[in-house]
Every structure is written in C-alpha cells, then in structure tokens.
N, C-alpha and C positions, 0 to 999 in steps of 0.2 A: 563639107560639114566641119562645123567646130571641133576640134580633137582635145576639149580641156574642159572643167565644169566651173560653173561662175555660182556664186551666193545670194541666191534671189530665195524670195519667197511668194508661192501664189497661196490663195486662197479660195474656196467655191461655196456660193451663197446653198441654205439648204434650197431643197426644191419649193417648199409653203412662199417663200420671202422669193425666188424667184419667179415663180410661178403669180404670185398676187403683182407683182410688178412687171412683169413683160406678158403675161398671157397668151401663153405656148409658141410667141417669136424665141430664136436664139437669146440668151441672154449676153450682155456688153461683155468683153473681155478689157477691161482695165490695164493699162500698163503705166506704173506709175515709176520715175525718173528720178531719184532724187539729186539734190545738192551735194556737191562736193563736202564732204565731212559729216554728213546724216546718217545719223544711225536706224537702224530698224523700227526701232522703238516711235522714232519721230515721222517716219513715215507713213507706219500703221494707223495711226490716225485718221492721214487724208483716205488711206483704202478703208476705211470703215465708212465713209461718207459712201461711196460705191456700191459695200457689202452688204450695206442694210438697205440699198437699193437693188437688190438681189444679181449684183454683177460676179463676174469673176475677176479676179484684183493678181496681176505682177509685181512685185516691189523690188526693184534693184539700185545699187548705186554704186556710179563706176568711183574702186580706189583712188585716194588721196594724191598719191604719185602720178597716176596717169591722165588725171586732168591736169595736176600743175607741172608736170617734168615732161611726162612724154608729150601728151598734145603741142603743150607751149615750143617744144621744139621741132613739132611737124611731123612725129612717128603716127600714124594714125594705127594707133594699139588698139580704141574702142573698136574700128570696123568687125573684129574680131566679135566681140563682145554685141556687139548690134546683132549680127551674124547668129550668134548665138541664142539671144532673148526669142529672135523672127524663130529658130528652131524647137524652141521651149512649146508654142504653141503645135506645132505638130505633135510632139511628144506627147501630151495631154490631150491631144485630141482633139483643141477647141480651133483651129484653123478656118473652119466653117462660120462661125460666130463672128459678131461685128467687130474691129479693134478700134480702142479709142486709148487715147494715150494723153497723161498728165505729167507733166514736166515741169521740175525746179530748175533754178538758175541757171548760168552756164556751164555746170557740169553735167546737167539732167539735155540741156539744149544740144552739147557735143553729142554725144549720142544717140540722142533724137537726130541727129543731121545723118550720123552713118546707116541710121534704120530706115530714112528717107530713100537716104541712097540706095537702097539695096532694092527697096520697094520698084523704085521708080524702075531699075534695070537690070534686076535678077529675073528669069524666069519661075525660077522654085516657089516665088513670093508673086509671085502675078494674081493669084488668086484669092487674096487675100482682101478679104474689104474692109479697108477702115473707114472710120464714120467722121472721128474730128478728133480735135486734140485743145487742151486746156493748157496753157504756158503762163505759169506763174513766175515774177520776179526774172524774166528774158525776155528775148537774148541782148547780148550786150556787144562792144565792140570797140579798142581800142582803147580803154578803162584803163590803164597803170592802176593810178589810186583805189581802183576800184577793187583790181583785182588783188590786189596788195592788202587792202581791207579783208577780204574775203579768207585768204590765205592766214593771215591773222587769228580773224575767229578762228578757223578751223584748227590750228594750232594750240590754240588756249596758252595754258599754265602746265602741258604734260613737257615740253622741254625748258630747258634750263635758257634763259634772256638773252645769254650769251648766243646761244646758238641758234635760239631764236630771232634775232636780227640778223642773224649772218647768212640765214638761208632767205629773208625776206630781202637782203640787199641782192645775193645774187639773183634770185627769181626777176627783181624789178628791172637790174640789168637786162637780164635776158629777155623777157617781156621786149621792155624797151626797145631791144634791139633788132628783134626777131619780127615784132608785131607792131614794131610800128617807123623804123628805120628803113629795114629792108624788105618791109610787106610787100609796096609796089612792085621790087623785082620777084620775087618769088609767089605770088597769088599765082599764078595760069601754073605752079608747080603743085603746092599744097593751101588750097582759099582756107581760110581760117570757117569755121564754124555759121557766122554771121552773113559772109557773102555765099555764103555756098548754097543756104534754106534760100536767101534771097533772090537769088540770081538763076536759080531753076526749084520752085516754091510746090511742093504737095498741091493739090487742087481741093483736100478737105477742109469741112469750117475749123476756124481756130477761135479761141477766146482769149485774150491777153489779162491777165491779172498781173498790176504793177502798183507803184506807189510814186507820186512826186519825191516824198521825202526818203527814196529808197537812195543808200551811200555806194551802195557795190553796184550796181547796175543803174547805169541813166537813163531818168524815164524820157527823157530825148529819144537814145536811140533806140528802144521799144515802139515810140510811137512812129518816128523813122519807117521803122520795120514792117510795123502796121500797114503807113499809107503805100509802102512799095507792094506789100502785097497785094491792096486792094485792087491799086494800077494793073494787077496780073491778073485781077478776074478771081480772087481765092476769095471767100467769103468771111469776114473776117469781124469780129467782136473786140470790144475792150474795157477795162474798167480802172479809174483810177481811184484807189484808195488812200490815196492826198498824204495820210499822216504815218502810213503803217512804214515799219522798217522791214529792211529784206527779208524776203521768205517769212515774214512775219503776217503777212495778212489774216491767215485762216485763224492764228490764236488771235488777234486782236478785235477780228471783226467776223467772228464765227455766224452770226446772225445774218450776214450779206452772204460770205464768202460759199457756204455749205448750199442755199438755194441756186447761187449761180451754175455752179458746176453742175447739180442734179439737170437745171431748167436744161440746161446747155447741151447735156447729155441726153436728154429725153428729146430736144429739137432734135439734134443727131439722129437720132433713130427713128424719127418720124418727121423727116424735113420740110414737108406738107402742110403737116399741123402746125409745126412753127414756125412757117412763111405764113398762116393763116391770122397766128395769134399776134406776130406783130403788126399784122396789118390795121386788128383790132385797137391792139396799143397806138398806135401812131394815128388810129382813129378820134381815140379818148382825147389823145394828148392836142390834140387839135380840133 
C-alpha cells in the first residue's frame, strides 16, 4: 500500500443525473490525468464534461518536479503515485464500476504508463475493469524542443529570466543526454514512457485527440503510436484538430471536442451498440 497522501479530487454525480444516463448499470469512474503544470481549476472543466454525464470524475496531476527532474532522470517516482490513484478507488468504494481514464500530454501519459503497468501485473488490480481511455495532446517521444516548450509555459513569469534560462539549459542538456544520447543503452533498464505503452499496449479502446499544429508534442509521433497499436490488435480511434495548439483543443473547439469524448465513452460502455452504429456510419458514408 501507498504510505503517503497525494492531492487529487474526485467528485460523484447526484443519483437523478446518474440514474437518467446509465439506468441502474454502474456508473463510469473517470480518471482524469492532467498536464504537467495544470491546475485544478483547469481540469475541472474536462470532469464536468463526465459529471453531467452522471460519471464519477478523479482529477490528479503529478507535480512539476517529477515529470521534469525525476522521470527525465529515470527515478520512476509516479509508480508510487499510480499505485496510489489504483487504491483511491477501493477507498471509495467504486472498484466495482467501469474505469475510464482521460489523459493530458506527457505528464498525464507518464502516469498513465505506471497505472498500465500495475493493471497489467499486479494481482490487487486484476479485477478491475477498465472500459477505454481518451489521450489528449500524446504521447510524445524524443521532442527536446518540445519538451523545452513545455517546460517554458509551465514556468511562466513566477521566476526571474535569469533563472529561468538556466534551469531550461540544464533540463535540455539533460534531456539531450539522457533521452536521447544514451537511450539505446539504457531502454531494457528504464524504457522512457512512450516505448513502454507501446511495446506491451493495454488491450482497451483509446481515442487520440492531437493537432497538426500542436508545438510540444509531434502529431508524427501520435500517429506513430496510433498505427503500432493497431498492429497489436488494441482498438484504436483518432482525431486531428489541424489548427488547435497544445492541450488547447477542448477551449478552441468545444463543439467537436465535448461530443467526442461523451460518444466515446458511451461506445465504452456499450461496445455492441457502437460496433453497431459505426457500421451504420460507414453505411451512409458509402
């Protein structure tokens, strides 16, 4: 068991608003992932897409330091943290209930890999049924600029220029050096994030939400990612939103973005019906 407490927040839909939308199935347990440098505030959002879909909604986001310091140097800190979220649901109760899970960028994607892993070959979690997962703006792989981008925003204007160059030189060194110098030797030690989901992939549906003109994460290696999992038999979704910028999709394009995830989530839960419906679609469309 975790021996420490993390800063998540859940939330549970009333019973009217769950009850009119799943009609007495378990209702979805949401677990939403966020972005390295996302605050609360900006998460709550995407769980309200969920909540008034009468789900139940997790919000976490692993700290600032441990996506850019410790992972980048190979401590794998999140396992803990992953470890942790998988036990939240027992605490609550909702263990039983579908999991589906929505993931930002590479810091919502690291995470997501350690809870993969856990799933896949912990016994405590064997029981556990997740439905699918919605990956927004990931995952990425071997980005310097990107990630250097990223690290940036997140920064802002709260330190001084000075020092705010001086920790983005050393990060890019270390990047550089670590993730993309010396990867080949060290992967079969610690696989970085991206070959790890790839290389032994969840078997649920995914939905990829990316953008061409995304600067932090290349919609290359999304799509990448995409066809390898196909190749492995995982059933697999995507959308590209051509003009949006990172993590930007849902405010720019609210009117796409909010039907996808519901549609998506509701195939999820009834796989039948939506094997059924795109068959219709693919009918029209031809």
């Amino acid at each position: 068991m975790a021996d420490y407490e993390i800063d998540y927040n859940i939330v549970f839909p009333d019973a009217v608003t769950s009850e009119r939308h799943w009609q007495g199935t378990k209702e979805p347990v949401v677990i939403l992932l966020g972005w390295a440098g996302s605050k609360d505030k900006h998460l709550s959002k995407y769980s309200a897409i969920y909540n008034e879909q009468g789900c139940v909604t997790i919000r976490y986001t692993a700290p600032l330091k441990t996506v850019f310091i410790s992972e980048s140097f190979g401590y794998k800190e999140l396992s803990s943290t992953a470890l942790k979220l998988l036990e939240i649901l027992y605490d609550y109760e909702v263990e039983n209930s579908p999991i589906f899970f929505h993931i930002f960028s590479n810091g919502g994607f690291m995470l997501y890999r350690y809870m993969v892993e856990l799933l896949h070959s912990d016994k405590q979690f064997s029981s556990l049924c997740v439905i699918g997962a919605v990956v927004d703006s990931a995952p990425g792989s071997g980005n310097v600029l990107g990630a250097l981008r990223a690290l940036r925003a997140t920064l802002g204007e709260r330190i001084s220029p000075v020092l705010r160059y001086t920790l983005l030189g050393l990060f890019a060194v270390t990047v550089f050096l670590l993730r993309i110098v010396l990867y080949p030797l060290t992967k079969y030690v610690h696989k970085n994030h991206y070959d790890a989901v790839q290389d032994r992939p969840p078997a649920w549906p995914h939905l990829f939400l990316y953008s061409t003109a995304d600067q932090v994460i290349r919609h290359t290696a999304i799509r990448l990612f995409v066809e390898k999992l196909r190749q492995k038999g995982v059933p697999v979704e995507s959308f590209d939103f051509i003009s949006s910028s990172h993590v930007s999709h849902f405010r720019e394009f609210p009117e796409t973005y909010v039907p996808k995830c519901r549609e998506f989530l509701i195939a999820c839960m009834n796989p039948s019906e939506g094997a059924e419906t795109k068959k219709r679609q693919h009918v029209q469309n031809h």
